[in-house]
LOFIRO-728690 format. One line per 10 residues: number of its first residue (from 1); their letters; for each residue x, y, z of N, C-alpha, C. Coordinates in Angstrom, 2 decimals, always signed. Layout:
N
NUM = A = X,Y,Z,X,Y,Z,X,Y,Z  ...
***
This chain:
249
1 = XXXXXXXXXX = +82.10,+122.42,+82.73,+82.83,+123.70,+82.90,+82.46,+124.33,+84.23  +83.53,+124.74,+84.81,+83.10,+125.33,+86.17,+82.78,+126.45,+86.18  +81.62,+126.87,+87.02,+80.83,+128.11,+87.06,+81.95,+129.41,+87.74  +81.59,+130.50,+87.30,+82.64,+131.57,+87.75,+81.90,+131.93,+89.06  +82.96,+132.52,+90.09,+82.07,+133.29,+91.10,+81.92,+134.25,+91.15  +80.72,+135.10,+91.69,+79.56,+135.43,+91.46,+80.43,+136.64,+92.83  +80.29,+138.26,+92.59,+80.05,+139.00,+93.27,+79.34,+139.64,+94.00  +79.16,+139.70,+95.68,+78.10,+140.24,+96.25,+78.95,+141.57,+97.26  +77.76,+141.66,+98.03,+78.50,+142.89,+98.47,+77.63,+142.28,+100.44  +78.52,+142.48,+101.17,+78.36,+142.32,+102.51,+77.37,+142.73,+103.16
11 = XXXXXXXXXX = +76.50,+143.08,+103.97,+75.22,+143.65,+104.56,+76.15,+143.57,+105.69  +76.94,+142.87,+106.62,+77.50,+142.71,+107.80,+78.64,+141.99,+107.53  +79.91,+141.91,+108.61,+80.89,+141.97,+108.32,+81.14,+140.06,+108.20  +81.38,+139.10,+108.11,+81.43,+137.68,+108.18,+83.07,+137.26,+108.06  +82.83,+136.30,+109.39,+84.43,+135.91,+110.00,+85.47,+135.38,+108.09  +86.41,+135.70,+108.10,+87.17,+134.59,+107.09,+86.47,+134.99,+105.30  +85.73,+136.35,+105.32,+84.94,+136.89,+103.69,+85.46,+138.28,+103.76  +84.91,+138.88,+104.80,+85.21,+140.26,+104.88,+84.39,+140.86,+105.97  +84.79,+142.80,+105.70,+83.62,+143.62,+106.54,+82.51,+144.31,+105.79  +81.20,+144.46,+106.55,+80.57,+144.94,+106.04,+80.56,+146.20,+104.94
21 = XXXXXXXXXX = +79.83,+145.98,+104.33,+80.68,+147.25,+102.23,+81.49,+146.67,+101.92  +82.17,+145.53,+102.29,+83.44,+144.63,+100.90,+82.56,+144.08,+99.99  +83.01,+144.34,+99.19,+82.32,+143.63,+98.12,+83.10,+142.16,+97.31  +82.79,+141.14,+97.58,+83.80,+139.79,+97.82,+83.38,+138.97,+96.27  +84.20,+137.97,+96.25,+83.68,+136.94,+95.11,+83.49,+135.97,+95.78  +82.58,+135.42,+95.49,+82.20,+133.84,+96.35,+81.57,+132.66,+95.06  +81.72,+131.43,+95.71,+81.16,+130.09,+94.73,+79.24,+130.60,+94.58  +78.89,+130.26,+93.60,+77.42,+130.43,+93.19,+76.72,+129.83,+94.43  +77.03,+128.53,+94.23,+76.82,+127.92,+95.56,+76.71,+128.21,+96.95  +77.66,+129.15,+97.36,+77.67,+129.52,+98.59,+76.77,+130.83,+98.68
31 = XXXXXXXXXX = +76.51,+131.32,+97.70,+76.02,+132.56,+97.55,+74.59,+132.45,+97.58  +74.00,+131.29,+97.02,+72.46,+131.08,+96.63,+71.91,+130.08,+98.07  +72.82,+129.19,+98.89,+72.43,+128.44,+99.77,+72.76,+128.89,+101.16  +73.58,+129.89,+101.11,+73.98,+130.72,+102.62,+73.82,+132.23,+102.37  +74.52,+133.12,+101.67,+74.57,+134.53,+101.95,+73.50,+135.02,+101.81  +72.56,+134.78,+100.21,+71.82,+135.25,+99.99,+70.85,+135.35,+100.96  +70.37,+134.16,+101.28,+69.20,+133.71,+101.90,+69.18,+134.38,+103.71  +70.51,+134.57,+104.14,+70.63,+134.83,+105.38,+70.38,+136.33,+105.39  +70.78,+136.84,+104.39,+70.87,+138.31,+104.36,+71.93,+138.89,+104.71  +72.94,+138.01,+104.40,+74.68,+138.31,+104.59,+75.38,+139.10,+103.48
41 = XXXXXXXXXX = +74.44,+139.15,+102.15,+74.71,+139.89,+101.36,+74.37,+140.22,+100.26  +74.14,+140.64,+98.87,+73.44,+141.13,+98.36,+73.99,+141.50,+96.78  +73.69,+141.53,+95.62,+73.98,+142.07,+94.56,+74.69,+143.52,+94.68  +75.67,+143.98,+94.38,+75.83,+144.72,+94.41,+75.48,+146.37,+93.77  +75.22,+147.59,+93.82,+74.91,+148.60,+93.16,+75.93,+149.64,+93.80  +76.08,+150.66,+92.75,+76.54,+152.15,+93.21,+76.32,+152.79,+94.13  +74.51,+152.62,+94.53,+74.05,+153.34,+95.36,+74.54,+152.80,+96.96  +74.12,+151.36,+97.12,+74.43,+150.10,+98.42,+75.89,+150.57,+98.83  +76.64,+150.80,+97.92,+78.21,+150.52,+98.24,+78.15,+151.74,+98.82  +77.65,+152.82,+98.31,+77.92,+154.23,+99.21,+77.27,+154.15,+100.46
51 = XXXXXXXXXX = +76.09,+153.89,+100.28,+75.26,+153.89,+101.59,+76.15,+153.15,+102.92  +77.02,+151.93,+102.78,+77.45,+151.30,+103.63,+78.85,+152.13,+103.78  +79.28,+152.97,+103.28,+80.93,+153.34,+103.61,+81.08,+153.62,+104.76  +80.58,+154.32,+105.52,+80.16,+154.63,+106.79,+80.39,+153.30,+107.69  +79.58,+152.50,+107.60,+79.54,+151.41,+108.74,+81.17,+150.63,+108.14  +81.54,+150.83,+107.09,+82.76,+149.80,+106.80,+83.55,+150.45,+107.89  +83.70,+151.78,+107.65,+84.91,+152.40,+108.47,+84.97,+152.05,+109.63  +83.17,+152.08,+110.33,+83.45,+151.74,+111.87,+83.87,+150.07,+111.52  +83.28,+149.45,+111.01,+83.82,+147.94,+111.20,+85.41,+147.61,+111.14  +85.99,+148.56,+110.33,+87.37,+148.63,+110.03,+88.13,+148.82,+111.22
61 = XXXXXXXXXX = +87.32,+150.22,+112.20,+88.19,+150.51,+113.17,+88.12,+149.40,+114.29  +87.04,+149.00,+113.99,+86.75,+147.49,+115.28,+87.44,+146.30,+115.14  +88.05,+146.16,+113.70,+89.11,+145.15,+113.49,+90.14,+145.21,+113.74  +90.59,+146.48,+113.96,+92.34,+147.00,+114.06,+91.96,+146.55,+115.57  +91.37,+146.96,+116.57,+91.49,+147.08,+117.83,+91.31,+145.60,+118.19  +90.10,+144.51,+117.53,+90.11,+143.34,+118.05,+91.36,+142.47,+117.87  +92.02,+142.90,+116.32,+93.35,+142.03,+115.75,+94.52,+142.36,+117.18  +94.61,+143.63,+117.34,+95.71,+144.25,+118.31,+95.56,+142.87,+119.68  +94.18,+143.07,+120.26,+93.74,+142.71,+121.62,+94.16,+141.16,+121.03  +93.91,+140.33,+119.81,+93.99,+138.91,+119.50,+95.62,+138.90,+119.94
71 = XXXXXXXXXX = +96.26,+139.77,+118.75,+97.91,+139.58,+119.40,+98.46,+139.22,+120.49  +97.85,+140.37,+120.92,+98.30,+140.18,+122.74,+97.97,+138.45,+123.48  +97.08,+138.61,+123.25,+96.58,+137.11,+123.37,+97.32,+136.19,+122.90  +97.63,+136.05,+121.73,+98.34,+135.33,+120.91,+99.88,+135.38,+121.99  +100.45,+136.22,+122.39,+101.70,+136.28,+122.76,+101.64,+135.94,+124.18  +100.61,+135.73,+125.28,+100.31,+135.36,+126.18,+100.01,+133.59,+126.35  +99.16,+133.03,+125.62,+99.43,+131.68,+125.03,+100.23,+130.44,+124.93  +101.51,+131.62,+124.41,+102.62,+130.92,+123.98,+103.14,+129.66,+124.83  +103.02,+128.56,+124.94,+103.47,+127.28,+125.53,+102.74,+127.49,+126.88  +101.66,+128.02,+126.96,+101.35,+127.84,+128.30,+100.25,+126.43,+128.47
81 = XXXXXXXXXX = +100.39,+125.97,+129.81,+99.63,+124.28,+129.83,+98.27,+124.85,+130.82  +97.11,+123.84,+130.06,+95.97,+123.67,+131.54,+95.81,+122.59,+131.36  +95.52,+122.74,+132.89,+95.19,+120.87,+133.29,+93.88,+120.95,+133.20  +93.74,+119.62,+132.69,+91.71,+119.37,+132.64,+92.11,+117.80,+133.86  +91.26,+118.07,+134.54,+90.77,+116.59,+136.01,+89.69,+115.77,+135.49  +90.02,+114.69,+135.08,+88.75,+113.60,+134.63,+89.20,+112.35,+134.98  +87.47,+111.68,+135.30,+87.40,+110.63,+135.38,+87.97,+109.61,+135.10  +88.37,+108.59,+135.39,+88.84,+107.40,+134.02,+89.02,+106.21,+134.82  +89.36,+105.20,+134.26,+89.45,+103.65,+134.21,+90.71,+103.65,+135.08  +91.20,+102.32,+135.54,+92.13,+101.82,+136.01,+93.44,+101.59,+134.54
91 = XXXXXXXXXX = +93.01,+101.40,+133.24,+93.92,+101.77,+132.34,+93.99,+102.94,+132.12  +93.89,+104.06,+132.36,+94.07,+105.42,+132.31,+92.92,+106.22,+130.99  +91.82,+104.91,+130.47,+90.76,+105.67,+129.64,+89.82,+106.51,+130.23  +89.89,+107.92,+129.77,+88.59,+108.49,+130.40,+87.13,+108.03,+130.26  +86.19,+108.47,+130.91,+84.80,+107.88,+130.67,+84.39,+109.30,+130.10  +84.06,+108.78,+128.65,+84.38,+110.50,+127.90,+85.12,+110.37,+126.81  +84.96,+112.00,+126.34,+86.66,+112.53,+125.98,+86.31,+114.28,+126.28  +87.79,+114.36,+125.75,+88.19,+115.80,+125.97,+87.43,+116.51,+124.72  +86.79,+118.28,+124.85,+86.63,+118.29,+123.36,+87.38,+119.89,+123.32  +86.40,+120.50,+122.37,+86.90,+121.82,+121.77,+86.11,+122.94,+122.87
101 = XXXXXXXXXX = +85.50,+122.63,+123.61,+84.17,+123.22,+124.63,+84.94,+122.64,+125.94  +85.38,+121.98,+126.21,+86.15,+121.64,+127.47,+87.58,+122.22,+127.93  +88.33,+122.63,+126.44,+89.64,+123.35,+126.52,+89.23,+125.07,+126.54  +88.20,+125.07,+125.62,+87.64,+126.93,+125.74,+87.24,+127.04,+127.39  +86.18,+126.58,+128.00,+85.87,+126.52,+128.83,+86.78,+126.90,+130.33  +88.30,+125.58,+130.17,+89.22,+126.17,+131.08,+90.54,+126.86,+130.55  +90.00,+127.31,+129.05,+91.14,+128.79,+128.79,+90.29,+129.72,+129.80  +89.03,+129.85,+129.51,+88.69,+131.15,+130.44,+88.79,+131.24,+132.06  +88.66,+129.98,+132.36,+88.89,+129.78,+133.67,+90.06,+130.61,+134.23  +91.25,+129.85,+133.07,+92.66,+130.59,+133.71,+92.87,+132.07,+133.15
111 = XXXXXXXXXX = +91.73,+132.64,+132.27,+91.89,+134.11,+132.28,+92.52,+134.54,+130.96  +92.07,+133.12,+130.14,+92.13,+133.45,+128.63,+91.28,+133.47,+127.67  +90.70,+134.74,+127.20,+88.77,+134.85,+126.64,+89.31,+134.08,+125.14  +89.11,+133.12,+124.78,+89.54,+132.39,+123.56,+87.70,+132.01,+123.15  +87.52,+132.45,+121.69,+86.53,+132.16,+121.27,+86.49,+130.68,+120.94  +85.25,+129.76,+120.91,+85.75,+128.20,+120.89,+85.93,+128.05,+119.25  +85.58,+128.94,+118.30,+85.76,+128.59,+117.05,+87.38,+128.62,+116.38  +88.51,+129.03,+117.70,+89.69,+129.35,+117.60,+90.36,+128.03,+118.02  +89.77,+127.69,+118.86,+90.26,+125.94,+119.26,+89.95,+124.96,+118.27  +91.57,+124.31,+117.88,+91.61,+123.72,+117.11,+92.32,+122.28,+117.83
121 = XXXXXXXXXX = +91.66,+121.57,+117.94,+92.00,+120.40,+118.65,+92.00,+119.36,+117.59  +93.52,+118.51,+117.16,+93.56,+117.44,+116.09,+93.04,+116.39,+116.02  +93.02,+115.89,+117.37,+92.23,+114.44,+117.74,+91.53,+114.25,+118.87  +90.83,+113.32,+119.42,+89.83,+113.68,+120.26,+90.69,+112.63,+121.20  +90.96,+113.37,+122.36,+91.31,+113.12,+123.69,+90.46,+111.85,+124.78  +90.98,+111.10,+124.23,+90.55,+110.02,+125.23,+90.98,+108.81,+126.52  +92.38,+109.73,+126.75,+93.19,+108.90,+127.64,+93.67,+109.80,+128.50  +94.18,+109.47,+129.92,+94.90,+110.74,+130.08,+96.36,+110.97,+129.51  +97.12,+111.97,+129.90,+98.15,+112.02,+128.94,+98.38,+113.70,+128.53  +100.03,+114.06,+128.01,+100.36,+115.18,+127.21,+99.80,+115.41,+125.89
131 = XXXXXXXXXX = +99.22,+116.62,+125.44,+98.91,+116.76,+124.39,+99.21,+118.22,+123.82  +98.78,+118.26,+122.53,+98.82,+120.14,+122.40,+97.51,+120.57,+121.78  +97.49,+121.68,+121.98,+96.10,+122.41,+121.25,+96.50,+123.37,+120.46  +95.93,+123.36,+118.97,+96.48,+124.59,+118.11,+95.53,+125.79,+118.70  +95.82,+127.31,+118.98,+94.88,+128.14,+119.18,+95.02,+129.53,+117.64  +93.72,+129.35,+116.64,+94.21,+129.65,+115.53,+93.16,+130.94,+115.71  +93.62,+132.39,+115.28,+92.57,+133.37,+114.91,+92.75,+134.03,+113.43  +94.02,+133.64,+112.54,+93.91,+133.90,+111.41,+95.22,+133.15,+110.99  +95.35,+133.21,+109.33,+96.73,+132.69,+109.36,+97.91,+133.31,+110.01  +98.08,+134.52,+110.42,+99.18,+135.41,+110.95,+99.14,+134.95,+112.78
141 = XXXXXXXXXX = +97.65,+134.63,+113.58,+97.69,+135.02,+114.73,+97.05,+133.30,+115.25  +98.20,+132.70,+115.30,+97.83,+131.32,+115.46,+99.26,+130.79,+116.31  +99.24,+129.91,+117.61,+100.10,+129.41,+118.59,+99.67,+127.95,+118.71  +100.36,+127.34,+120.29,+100.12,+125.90,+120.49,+100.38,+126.06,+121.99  +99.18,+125.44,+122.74,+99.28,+125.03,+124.05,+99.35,+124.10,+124.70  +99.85,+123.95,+125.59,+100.00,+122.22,+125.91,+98.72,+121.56,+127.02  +97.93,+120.62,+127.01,+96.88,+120.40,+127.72,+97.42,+119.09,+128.27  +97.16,+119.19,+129.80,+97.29,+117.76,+130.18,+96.05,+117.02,+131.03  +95.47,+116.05,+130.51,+94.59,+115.36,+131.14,+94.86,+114.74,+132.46  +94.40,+114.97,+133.46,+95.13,+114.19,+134.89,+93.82,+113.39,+135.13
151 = XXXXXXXXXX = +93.87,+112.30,+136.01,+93.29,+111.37,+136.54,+92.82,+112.25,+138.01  +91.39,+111.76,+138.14,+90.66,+112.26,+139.78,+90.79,+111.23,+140.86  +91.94,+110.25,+140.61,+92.45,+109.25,+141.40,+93.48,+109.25,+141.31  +94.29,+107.92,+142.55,+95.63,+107.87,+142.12,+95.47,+106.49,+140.99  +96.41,+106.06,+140.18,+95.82,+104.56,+139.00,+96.68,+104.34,+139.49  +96.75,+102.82,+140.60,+98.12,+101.81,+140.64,+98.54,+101.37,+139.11  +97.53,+100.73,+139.01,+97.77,+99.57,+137.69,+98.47,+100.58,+136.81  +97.94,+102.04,+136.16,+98.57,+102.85,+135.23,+100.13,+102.63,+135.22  +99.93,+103.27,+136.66,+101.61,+103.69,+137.18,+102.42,+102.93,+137.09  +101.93,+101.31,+137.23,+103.01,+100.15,+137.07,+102.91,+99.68,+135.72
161 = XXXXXXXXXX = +102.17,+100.04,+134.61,+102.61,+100.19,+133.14,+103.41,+101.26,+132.82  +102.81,+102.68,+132.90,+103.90,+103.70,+132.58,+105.76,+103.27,+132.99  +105.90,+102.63,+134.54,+106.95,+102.31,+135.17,+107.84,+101.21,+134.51  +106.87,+100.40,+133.47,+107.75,+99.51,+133.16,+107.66,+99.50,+131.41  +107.00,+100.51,+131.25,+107.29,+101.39,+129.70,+108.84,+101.97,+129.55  +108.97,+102.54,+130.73,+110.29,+103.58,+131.16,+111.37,+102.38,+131.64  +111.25,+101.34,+131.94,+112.36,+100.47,+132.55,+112.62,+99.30,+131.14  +111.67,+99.74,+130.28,+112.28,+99.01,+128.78,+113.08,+100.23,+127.47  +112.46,+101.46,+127.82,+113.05,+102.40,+127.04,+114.31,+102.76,+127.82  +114.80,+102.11,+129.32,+115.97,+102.58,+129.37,+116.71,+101.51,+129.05
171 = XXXXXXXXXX = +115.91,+100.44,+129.12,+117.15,+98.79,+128.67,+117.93,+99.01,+127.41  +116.59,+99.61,+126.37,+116.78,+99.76,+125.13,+118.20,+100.80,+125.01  +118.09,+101.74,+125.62,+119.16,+102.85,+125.52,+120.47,+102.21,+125.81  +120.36,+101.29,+127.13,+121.68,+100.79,+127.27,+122.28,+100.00,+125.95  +121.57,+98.89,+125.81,+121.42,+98.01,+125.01,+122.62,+98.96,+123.46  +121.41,+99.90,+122.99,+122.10,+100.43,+122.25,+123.62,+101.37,+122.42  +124.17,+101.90,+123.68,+125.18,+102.07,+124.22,+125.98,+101.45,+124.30  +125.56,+99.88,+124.74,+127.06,+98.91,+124.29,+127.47,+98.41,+123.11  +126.36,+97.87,+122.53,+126.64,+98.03,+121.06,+127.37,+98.85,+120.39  +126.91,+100.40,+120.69,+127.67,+101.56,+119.97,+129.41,+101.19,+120.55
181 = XXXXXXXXXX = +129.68,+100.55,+121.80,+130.96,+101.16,+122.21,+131.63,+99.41,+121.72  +130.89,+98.43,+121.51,+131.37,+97.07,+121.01,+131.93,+97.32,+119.69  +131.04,+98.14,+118.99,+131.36,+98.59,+117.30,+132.62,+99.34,+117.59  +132.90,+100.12,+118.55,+133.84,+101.42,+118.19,+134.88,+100.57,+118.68  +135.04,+99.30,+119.66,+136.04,+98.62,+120.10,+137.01,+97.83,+119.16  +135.89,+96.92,+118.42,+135.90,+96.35,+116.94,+136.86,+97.42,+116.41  +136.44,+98.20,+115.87,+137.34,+99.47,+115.02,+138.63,+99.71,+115.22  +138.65,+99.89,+116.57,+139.76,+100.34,+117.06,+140.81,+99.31,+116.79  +140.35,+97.65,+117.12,+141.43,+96.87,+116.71,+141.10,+96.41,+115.64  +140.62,+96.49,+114.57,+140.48,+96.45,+113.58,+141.89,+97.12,+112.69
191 = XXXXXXXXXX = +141.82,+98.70,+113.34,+142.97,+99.42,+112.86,+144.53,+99.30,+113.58  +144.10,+98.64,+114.69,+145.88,+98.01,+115.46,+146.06,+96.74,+114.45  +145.43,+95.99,+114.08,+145.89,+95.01,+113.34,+146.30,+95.42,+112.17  +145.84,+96.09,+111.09,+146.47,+97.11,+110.39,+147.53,+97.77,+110.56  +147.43,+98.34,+111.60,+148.89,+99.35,+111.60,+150.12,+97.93,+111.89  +149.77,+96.94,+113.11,+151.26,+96.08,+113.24,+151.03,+95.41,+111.52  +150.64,+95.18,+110.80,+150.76,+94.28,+109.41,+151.62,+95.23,+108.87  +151.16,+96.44,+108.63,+152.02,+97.63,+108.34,+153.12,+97.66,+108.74  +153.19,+97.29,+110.05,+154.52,+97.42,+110.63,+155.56,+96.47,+110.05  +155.21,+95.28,+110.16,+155.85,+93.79,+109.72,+156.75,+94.20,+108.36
201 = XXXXXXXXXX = +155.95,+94.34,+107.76,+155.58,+94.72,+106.35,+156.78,+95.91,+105.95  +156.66,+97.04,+106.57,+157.88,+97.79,+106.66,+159.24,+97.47,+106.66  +159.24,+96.71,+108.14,+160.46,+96.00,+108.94,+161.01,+95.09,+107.92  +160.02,+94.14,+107.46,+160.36,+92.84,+105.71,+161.31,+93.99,+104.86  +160.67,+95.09,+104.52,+160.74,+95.44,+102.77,+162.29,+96.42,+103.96  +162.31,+96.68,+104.57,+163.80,+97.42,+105.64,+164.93,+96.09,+105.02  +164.31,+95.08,+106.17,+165.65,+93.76,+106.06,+165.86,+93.31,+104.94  +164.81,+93.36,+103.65,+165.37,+92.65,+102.48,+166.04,+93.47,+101.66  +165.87,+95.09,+102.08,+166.52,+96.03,+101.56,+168.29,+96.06,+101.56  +168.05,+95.65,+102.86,+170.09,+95.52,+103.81,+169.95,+94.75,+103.36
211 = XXXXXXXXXX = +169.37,+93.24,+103.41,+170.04,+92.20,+102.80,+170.77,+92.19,+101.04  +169.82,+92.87,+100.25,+170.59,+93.75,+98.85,+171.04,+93.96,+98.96  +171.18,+95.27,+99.55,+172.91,+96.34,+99.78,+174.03,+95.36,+100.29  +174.01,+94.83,+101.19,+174.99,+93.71,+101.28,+175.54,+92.52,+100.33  +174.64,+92.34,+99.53,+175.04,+91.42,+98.31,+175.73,+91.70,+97.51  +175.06,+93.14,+97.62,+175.66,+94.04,+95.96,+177.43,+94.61,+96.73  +177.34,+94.39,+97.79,+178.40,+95.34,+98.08,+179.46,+94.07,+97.98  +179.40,+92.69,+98.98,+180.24,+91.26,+98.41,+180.32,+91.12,+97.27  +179.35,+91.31,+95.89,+179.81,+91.34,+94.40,+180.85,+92.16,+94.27  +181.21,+93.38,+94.63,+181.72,+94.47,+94.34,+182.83,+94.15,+94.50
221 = XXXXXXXXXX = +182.90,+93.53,+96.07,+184.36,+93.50,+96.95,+185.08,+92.33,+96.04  +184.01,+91.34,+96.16,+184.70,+89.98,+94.93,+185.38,+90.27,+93.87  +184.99,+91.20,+93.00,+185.16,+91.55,+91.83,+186.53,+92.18,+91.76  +187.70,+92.76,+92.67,+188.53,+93.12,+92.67,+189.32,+92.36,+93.30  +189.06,+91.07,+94.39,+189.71,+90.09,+94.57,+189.92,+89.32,+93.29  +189.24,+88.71,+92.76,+189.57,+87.97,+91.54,+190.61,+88.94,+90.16  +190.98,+90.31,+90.10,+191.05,+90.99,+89.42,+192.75,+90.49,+90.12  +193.06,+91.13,+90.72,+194.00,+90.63,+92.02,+194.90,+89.65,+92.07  +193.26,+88.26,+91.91,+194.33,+87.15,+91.77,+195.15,+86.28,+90.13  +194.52,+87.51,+89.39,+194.78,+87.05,+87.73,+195.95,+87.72,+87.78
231 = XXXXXXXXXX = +196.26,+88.96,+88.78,+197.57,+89.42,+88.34,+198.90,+89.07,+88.83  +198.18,+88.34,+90.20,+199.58,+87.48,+90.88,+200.21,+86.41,+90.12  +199.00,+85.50,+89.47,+198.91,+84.17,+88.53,+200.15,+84.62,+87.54  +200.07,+86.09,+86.91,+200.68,+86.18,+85.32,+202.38,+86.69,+86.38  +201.90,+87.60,+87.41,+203.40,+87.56,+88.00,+204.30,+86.93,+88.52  +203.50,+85.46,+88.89,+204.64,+84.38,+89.30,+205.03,+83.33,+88.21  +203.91,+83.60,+86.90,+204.88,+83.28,+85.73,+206.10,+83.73,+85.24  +205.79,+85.09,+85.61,+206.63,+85.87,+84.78,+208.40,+85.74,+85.69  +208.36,+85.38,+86.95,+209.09,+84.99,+87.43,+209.62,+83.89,+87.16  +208.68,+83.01,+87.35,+209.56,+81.46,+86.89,+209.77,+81.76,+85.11
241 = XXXXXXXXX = +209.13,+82.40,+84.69,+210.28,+82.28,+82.89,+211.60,+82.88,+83.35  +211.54,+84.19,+84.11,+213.23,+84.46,+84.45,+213.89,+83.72,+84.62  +213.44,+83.23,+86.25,+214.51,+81.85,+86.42,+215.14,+80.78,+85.54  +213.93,+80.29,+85.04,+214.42,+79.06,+83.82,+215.10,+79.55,+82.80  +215.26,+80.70,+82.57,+216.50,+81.11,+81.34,+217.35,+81.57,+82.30  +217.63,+82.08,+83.12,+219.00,+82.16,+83.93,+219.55,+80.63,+84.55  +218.83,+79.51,+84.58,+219.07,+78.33,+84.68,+220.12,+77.54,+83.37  +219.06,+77.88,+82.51,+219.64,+77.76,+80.98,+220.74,+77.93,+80.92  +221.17,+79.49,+81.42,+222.18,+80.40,+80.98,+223.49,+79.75,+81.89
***
């Protein structure tokens, strides 16, 4: 079962707990192997908590003014780059690396007071090269700067890798450019062959259409020729019976 935490009360103000007179909850643990022992803080009483109200307030007013001054900072920051100059190899490895004391160091240089416990650097810098630096002072007052490592030489050898890094990422681009416009070519007659089948296809179901209407219309016409010729047939009988009885007669 996990132990509950344990309330003390501040003697002085501590980064990321509180200010001095808060009275905080912390792990047993942290309380019996750091606060206590340092004199960071203390059991709490009625009497302690009054006695300190006083110093909270000033600590209070010293936070509004440091948070304000962090802001500013914070908004000054914003995407700005320093160059750090180091040593390195003919492959572009430094002899070294970059750390969290090397980026504080030339924030202040360029006239930025950054405490080093605010530099938050993800990986350790060992080539030259673009990078970024988180600069964190709370969850609200936290940015990103860009650091670039330069070489204290000129590197042939580098330069003719970087050069032919860049002369395969542009092959690649082409590469994928004709492709893209081979596919869209494909398509295109893909859909002309379609549309003339369509077409054919139309033009067929057109001509076999007239060719019907024309059939049906010779049935039609037939049909009153033969009607026609049954009545001539019975009228040139009907003639020759005249004759042959006026023959008779």
């Amino acid at each position: 079962m996990a132990k509950r935490n344990v309330e003390l009360l501040l003697n002085i103000s501590v980064e990321n707990l509180g200010l001095v007179g808060d009275v905080v909850k912390v792990k047993p643990g942290h309380a019996r192997n750091y606060l206590l022992p340092h004199g960071l803080a203390e059991y709490p009483t009625t009497a302690k908590i009054e006695a300190l109200k006083e110093a909270r307030a000033t600590a209070a007013a010293a936070m509004q003014m440091r948070q304000e001054g962090r802001a500013k900072l914070i908004a000054r920051l914003t995407d700005i780059t320093i160059k750090l100059v180091r040593s390195v190899n003919d492959q572009g490895a430094l002899y070294g690396a970059v750390t969290h004391r090397d980026i504080c160091d030339q924030l202040h240089l360029d006239g930025f007071p950054v405490d080093i416990h605010a530099v938050r650097l993800a990986n350790t810098v060992r080539r030259i090269g673009s990078y970024t630096c988180a600069i964190v002072f709370d969850r609200e007052l936290r940015t990103e700067i860009n650091v670039e490592v330069l070489p204290d030489r000129t590197l042939e050898l580098f330069q003719q890798s970087v050069d032919a890094e860049r002369a395969a990422e542009n092959e690649e681009v082409v590469e994928d450019m004709d492709e893209t416009s081979s596919d869209a070519q494909g398509s295109d007659d893909s859909e002309g062959d379609a549309k003339d089948k369509k077409g054919k296809k139309s033009k067929k179901g057109k001509k076999e259409k007239k060719g019907n209407k024309s059939a049906d219309k010779s049935d039609e016409e037939a049909v009153p020729k033969a009607e026609k010729s049954e009545k001539s047939e019975k009228a040139d009988k009907f003639e020759n019976g005249k004759k042959s009885k006026k023959d008779k007669d």
